[in-house]
N, C-alpha and C positions, 0 to 999 in steps of 0.2 A: 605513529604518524610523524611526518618529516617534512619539515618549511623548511622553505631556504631563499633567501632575499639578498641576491649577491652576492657576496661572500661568506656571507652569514649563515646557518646551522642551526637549527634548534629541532630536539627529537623529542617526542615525547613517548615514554615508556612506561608498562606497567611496571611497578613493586611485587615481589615475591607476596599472590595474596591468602592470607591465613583466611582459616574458616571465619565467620562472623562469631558464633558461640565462644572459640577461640581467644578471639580476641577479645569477647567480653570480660571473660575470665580474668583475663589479665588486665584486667580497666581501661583498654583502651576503646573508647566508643567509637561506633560502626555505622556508617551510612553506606548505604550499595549507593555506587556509582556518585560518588563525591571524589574531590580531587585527593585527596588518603588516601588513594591507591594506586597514585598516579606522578613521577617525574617528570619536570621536563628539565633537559640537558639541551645549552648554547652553547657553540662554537662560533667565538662572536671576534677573530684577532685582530680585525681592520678597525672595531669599535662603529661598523655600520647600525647597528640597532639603538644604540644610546644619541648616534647625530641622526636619527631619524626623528627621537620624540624629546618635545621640549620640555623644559623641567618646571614642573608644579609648582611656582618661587612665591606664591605667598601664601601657602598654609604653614610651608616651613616657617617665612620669616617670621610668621605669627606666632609659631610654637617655642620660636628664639626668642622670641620676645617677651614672653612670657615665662620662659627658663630662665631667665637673665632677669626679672624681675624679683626672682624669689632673692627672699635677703636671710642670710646665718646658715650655719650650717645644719641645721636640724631637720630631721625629715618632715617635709611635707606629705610626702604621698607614700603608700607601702615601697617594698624595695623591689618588686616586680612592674609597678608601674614605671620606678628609674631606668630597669632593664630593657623595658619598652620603646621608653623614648630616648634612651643611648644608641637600641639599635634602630631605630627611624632615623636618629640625626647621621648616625656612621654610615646608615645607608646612601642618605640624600648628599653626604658630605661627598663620598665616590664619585657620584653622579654630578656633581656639581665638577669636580676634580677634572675625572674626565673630558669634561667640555674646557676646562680652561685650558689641558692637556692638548687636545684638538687646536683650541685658537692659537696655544704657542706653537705648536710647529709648522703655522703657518709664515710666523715671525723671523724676520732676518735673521741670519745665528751670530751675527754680532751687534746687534741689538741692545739695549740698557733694559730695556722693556720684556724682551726673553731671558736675561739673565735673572730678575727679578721674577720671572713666574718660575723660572723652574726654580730659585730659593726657596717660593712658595710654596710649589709642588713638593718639595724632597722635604720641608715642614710639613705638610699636610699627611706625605703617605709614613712618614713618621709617628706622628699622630695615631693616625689610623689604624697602624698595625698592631699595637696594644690590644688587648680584650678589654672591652667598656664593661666597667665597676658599674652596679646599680648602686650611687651617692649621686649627690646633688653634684660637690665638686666635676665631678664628671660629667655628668650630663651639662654642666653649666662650662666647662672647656669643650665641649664637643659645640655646643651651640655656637662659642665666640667661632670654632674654626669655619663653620659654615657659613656665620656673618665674613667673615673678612674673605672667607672662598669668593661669596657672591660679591663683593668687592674689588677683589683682583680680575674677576670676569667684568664684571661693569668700564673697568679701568684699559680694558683690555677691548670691548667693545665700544667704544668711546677712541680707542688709538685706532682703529680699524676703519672704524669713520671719517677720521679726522683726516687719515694716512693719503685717503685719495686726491683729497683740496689739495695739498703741502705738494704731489707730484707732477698733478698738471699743469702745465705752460700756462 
């Protein structure tokens, strides 16, 4: 099956599908006709799909808030639940990324305002391209970067507003 929304690309494909018994064998459990047997591949360059849907911004900031609460380094939760929620925040962190990514280049290119997000930016995909450690430390640096992401968007939505008063007569 194949959408396409503007420039945008998304296929979705069967997996090479093994017998069911097969697969039992091998412990992987089997549901006929669940998504297990099923990819979908985007073709997304212009980032039309991610400025189409807005971003879910307070379950995350709740779950920062709550990662950032924890105090020592000692575990609180197994090391698959830290794995968990490294990869929800690395996820949401992109997605947040992306959108400040969009807002700056809308930005003058000699700007104080664009030089400062893409500082941001080239901190952030820095950050990000690490493999997230299931620790605390970790998940509690992944959280600060998604706090201060939606901060530099807030900052950045806030100049965008402001920008139109300051030009007209």
């Amino acid at each position: 099956m194949v959408r396409a929304s503007g420039a945008a690309l998304c296929v979705r494909k069967p997996f090479r599908r093994a017998s069911a018994p097969a697969a039992r064998r091998s412990g992987h459990r089997v549901r006929e006709g669940s998504c297990a047997w099923t990819s979908t591949s985007c073709y997304d360059p212009n980032g039309l799909l991610e400025q189409a849907l807005p971003l879910d911004r307070e379950p995350y900031l709740s779950l920062v808030k709550a990662v950032l609460a924890w105090s020592g380094p000692e575990p609180v939760l197994q090391p698959r639940d830290y794995e968990q929620i490294a990869l929800q925040l690395t996820g949401h962190a992109r997605a947040v990324a992306g959108d400040v990514r969009c807002r700056c280049a809308t930005l003058p290119r000699d700007s104080e305002m664009r030089a400062l997000t893409e500082v941001v930016l080239g901190e952030a995909e820095r950050r990000l391209s690490a493999r997230p450690q299931a620790t605390v430390v970790c998940v509690q640096h992944l959280a600060r970067l998604v706090r201060a992401l939606y901060e530099h968007l807030d900052h950045l939505k806030a100049a965008e507003r402001s920008a139109p008063a300051t030009t007209a007569p």
